[in-house]
Biopython code that builds the backbone (N, CA, C, O; Angstrom):
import numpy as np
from Bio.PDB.StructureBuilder import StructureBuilder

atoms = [
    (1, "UNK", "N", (-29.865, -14.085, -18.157)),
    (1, "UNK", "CA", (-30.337, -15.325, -17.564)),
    (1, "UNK", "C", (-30.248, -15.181, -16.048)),
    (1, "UNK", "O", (-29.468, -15.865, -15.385)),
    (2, "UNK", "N", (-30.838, -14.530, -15.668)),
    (2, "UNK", "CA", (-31.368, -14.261, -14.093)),
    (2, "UNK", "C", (-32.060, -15.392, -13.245)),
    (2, "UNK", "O", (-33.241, -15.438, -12.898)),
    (3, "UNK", "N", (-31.090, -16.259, -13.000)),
    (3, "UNK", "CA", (-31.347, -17.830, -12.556)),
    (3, "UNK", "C", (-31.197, -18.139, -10.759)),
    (3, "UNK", "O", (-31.710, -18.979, -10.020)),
    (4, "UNK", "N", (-30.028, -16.763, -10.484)),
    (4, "UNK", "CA", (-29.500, -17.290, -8.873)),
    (4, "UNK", "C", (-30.450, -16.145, -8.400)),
    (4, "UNK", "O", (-30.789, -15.126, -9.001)),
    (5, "UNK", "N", (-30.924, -16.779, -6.641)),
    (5, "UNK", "CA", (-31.748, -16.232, -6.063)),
    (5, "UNK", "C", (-31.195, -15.274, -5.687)),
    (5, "UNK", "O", (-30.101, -14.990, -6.175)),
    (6, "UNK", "N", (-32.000, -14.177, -4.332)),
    (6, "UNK", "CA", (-31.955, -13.220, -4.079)),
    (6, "UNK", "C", (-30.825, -13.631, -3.040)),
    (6, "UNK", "O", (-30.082, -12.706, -2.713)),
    (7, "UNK", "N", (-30.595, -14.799, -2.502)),
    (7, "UNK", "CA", (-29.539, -14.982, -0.991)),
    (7, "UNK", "C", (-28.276, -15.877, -2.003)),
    (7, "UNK", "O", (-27.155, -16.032, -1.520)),
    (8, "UNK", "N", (-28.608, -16.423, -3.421)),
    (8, "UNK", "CA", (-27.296, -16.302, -4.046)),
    (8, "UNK", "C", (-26.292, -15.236, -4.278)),
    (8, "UNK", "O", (-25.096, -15.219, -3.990)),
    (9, "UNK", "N", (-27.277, -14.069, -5.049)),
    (9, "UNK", "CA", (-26.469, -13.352, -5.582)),
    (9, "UNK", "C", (-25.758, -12.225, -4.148)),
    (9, "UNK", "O", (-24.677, -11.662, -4.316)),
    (10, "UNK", "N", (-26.589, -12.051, -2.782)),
    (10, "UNK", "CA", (-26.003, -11.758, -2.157)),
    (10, "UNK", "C", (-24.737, -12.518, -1.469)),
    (10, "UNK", "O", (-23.972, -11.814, -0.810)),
    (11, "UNK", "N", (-24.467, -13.935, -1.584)),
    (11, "UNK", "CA", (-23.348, -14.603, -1.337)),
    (11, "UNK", "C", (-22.852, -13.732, -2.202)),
    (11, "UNK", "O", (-22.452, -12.666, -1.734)),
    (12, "UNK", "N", (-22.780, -13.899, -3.278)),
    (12, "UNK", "CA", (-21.623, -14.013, -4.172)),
    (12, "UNK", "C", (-20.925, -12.250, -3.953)),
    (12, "UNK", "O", (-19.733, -11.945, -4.013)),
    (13, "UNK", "N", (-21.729, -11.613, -3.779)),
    (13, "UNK", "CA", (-21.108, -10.616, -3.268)),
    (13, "UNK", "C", (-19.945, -10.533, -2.292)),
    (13, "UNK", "O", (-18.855, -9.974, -2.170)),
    (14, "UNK", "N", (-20.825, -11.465, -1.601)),
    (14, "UNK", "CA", (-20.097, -11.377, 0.054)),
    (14, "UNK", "C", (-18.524, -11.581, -0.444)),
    (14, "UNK", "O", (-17.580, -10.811, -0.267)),
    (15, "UNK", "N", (-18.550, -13.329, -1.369)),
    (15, "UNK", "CA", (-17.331, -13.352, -1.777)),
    (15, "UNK", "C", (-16.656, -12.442, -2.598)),
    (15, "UNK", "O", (-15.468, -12.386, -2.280)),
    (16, "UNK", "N", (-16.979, -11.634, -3.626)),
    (16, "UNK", "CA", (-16.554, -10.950, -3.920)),
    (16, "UNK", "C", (-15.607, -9.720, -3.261)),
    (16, "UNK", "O", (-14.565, -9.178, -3.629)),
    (17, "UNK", "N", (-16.397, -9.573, -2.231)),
    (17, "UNK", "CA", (-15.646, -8.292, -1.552)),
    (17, "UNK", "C", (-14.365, -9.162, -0.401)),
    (17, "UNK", "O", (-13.435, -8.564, 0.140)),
    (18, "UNK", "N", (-14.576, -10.259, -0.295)),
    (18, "UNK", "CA", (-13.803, -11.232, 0.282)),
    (18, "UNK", "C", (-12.215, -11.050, -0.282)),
    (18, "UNK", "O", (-11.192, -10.718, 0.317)),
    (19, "UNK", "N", (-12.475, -11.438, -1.791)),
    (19, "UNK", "CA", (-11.720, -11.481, -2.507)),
    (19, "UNK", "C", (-10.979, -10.765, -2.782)),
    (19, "UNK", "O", (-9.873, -11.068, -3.231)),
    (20, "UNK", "N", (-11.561, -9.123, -2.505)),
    (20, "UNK", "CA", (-10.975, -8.198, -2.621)),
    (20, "UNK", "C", (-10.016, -7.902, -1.419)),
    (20, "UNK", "O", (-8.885, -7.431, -1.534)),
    (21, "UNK", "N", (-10.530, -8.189, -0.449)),
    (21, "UNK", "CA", (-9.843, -7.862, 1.001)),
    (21, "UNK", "C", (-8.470, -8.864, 1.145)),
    (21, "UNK", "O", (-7.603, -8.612, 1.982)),
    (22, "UNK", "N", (-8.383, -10.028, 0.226)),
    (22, "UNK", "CA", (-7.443, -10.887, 0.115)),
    (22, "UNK", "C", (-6.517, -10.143, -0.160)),
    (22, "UNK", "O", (-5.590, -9.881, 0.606)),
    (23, "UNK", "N", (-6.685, -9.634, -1.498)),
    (23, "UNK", "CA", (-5.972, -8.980, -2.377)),
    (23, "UNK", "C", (-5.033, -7.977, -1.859)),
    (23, "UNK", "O", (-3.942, -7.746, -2.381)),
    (24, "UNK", "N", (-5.518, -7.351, -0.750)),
    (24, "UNK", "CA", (-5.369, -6.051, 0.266)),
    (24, "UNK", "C", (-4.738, -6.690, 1.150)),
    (24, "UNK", "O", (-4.281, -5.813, 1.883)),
    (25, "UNK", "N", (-4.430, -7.675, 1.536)),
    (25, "UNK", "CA", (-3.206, -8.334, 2.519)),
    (25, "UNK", "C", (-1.811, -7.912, 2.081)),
    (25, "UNK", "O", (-1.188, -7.977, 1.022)),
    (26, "UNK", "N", (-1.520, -7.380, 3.512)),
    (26, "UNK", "CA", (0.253, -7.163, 3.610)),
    (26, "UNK", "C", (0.896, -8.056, 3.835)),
    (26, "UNK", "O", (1.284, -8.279, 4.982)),
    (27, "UNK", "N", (1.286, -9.053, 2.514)),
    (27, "UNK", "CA", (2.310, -10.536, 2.646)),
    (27, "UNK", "C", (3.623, -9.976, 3.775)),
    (27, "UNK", "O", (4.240, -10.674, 4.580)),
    (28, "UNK", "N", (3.740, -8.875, 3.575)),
    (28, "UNK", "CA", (5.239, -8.705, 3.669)),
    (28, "UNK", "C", (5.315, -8.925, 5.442)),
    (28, "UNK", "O", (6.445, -9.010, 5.922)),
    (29, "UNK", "N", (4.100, -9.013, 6.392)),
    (29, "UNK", "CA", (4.676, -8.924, 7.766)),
    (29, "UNK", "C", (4.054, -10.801, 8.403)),
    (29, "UNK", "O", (3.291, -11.204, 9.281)),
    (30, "UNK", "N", (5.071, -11.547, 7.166)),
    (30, "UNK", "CA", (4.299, -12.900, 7.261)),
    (30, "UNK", "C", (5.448, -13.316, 8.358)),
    (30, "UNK", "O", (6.603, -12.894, 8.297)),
    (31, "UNK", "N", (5.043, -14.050, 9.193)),
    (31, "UNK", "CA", (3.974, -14.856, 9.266)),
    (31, "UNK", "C", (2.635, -14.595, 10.052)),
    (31, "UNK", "O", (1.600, -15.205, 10.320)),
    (32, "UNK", "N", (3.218, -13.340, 10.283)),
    (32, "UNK", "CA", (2.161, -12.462, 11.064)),
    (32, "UNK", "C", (1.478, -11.927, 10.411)),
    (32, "UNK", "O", (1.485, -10.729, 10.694)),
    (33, "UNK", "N", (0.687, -12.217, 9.447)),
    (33, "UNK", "CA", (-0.443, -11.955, 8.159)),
    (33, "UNK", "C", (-1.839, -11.533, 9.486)),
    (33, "UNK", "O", (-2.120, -12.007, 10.586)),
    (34, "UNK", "N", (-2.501, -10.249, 8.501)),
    (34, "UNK", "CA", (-3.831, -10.305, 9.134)),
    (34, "UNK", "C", (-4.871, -10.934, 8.353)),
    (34, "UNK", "O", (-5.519, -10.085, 7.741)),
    (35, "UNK", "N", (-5.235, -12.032, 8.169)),
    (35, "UNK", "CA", (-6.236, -12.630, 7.328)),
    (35, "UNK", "C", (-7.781, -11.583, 7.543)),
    (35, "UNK", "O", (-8.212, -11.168, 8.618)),
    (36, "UNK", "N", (-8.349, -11.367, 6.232)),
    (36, "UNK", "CA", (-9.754, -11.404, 6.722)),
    (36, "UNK", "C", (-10.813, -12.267, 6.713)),
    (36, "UNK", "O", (-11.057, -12.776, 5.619)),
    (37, "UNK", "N", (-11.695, -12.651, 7.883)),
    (37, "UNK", "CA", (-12.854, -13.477, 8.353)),
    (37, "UNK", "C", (-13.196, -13.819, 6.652)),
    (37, "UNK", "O", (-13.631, -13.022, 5.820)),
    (38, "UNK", "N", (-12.822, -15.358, 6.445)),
    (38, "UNK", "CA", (-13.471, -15.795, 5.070)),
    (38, "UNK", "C", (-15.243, -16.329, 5.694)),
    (38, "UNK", "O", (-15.640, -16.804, 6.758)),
    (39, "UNK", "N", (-15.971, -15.918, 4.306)),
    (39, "UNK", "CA", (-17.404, -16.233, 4.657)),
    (39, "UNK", "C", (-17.840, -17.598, 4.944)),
    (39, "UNK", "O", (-16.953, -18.448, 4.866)),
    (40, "UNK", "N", (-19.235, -18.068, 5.320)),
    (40, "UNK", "CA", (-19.531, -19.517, 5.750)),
    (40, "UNK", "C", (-19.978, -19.898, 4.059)),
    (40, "UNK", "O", (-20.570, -19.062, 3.377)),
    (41, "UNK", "N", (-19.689, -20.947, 3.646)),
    (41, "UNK", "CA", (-20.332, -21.371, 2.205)),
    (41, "UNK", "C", (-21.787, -21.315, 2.350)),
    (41, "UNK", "O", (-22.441, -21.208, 1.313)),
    (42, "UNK", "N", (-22.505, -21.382, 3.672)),
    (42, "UNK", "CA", (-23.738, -21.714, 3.269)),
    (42, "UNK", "C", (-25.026, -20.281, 3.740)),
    (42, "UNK", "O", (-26.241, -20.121, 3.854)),
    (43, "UNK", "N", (-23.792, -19.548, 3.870)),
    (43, "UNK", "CA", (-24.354, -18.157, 4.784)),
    (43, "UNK", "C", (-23.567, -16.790, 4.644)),
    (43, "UNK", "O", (-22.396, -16.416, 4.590)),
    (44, "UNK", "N", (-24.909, -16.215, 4.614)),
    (44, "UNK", "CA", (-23.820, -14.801, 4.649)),
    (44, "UNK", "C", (-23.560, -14.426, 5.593)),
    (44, "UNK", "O", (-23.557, -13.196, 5.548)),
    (45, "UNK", "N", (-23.183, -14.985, 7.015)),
    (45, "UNK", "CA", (-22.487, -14.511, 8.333)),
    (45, "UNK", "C", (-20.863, -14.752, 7.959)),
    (45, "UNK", "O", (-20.596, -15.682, 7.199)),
    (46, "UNK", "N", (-20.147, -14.197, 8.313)),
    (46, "UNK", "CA", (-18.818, -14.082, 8.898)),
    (46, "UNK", "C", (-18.367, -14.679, 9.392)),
    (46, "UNK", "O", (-19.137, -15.092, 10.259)),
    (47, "UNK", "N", (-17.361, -15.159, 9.478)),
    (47, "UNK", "CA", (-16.801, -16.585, 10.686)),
    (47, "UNK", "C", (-14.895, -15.802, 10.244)),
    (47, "UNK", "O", (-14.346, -15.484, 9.189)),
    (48, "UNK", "N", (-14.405, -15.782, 11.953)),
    (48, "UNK", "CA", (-13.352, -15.848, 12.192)),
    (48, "UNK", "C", (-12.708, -16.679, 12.134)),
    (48, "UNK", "O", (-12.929, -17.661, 12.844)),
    (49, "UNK", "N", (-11.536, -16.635, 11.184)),
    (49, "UNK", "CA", (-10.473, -17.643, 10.789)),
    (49, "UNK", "C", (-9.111, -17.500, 11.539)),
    (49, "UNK", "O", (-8.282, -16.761, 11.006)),
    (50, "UNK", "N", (-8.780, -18.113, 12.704)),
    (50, "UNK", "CA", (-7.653, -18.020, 13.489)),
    (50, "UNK", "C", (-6.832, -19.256, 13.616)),
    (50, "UNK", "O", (-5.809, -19.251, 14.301)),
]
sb = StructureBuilder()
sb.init_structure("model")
sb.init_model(0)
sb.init_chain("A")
sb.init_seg("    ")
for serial, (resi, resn, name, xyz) in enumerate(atoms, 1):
    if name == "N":
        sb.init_residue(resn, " ", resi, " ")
    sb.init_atom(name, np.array(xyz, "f"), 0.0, 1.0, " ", f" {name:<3s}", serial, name[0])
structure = sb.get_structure()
């Protein structure tokens, strides 16, 4: 059922690999965490989270 468009399924990527990079956070030098740039909901640009 091939329903989400061509700039859905590239979101969902985006989050995907998002998700992964979460995952890949070193809790241990908290509170000095390096977050990575979570995506815009309505875009696949990047936005810095500080």
């Amino acid at each position: 059922m091939e329903i989400a468009t061509e700039e859905e399924t590239s979101l969902l990527e985006v989050w995907k690999k998002y998700r992964v990079l979460l995952n890949r956070v070193d809790t241990s030098t908290a509170p000095d965490v390096d977050w990575p740039a979570a995506p815009k909901c309505n875009s696949l640009e990047l936005i810095t989270c500080e």
